[in-house]
N, C-alpha and C positions, 0 to 999 in steps of 0.2 A: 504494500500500500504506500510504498514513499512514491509514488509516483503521482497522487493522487495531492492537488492542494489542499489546506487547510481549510479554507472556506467549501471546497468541494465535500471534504466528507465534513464538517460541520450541516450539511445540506441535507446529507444523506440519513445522515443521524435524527437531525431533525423529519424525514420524512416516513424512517423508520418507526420513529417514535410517534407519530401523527395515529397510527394503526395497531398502536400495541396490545390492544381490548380486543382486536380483533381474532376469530378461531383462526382464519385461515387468512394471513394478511399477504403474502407472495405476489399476488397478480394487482395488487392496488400496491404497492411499494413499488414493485419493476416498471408499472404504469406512469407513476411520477416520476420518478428516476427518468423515463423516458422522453416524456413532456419534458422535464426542466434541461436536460442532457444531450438529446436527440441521440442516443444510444447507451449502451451499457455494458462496457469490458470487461475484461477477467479482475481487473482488481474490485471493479465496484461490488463484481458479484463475489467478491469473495470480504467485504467489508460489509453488506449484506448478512452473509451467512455468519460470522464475526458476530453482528449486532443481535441476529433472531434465532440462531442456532440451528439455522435451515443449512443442510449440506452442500457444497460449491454444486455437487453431481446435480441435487436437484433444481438449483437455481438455473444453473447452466441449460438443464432441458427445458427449463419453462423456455429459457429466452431464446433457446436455437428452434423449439417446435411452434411457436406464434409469429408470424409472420412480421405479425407490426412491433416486433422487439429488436433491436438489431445490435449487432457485436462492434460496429466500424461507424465512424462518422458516416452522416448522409450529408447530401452535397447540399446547397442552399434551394435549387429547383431539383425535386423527388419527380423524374417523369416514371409513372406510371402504365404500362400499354398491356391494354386488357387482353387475354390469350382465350378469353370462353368461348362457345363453341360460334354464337353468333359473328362475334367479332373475329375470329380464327378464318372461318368460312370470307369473310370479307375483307381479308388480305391482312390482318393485325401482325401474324407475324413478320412481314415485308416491310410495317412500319418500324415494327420492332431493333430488326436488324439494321435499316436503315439508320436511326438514332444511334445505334453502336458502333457504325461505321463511321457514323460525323460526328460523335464522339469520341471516338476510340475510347471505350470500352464495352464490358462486358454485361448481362444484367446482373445487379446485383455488386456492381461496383460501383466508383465515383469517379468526376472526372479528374484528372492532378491538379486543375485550378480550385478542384473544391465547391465548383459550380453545378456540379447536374448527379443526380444521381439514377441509373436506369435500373426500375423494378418491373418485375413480370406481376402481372393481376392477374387471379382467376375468374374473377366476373364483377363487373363495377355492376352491374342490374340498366345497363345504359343499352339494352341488346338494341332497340328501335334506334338508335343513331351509332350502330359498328359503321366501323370500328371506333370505339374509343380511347381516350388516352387522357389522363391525369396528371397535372403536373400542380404540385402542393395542394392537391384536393380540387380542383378544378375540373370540371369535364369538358373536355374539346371532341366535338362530336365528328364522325365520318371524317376520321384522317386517312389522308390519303398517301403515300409513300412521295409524293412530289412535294406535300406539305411543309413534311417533315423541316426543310431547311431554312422554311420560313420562321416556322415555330421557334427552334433553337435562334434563329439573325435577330426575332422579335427580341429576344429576353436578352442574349448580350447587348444588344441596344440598348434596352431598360438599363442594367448594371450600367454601362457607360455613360448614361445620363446622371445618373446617381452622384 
């Protein structure tokens, strides 16, 4: 845990302690930890298991089997691009690849500016406007793989004006 600042797990502590009454407090601590954090590494989970006496193994599986937990920084834009079966059928994966290609990367990585992160969705519920695609909780309806470098010129734009 030296890696972790003092203000950091003073945080921690404090959010631990928010749920102490609770029978089963694991998934509303990882949830705040997440909110305040935008992820959750091996040391937190293991200053976690430290403060509740929950074991690293089981902290660990909570936060590697829920999707919305994550182990690595996420970028500042979370693109989302839904893989269901509507949206699959109407070319999602083409957009998909396409965003990792003019990002160079992978899903489920970020990019080295620290700017994008690309996740797979299993179904945003958006089927009437596949394919879709999420970026910070946003729905951009019927992307189309030419789009794509619109999307991404839009938002470094944005940062640039910033």
């Amino acid at each position: 845990m030296a890696h972790l600042q003092e203000s950091a797990v003073k945080q921690i502590k404090e959010i631990v302690e928010r749920y102490k009454n609770e029978t089963t407090p694991l998934m509303m601590i990882l949830e705040d930890i997440q909110k305040e954090y935008g992820y959750i590494p091996l040391e937190v989970q293991e200053l976690v298991s430290d403060l509740t006496g929950i074991p690293v193994s089981e902290i660990y599986g909570v936060v590697t089997f829920y999707s919305f937990f994550s182990l690595t920084p996420k970028g500042k834009y979370v693109i989302g691009v839904c893989l269901g079966t509507a949206c699959y059928v109407k070319g999602s994966q083409l957009v998909l690849d396409k965003f990792g290609e003019l990002l160079h990367i992978q899903p489920g990585e970020t990019s080295e500016d620290g700017l994008f992160t690309l996740d797979v969705l299993r179904c945003v519920g958006a089927c009437a406007i596949a394919p879709a695609v999420t970026i910070n909780g946003k729905v951009y309806p019927q992307v189309k793989v030419d789009g794509v470098a619109k999307i991404i010129s839009d938002i470094k734009a944005q940062e640039a004006a910033q």
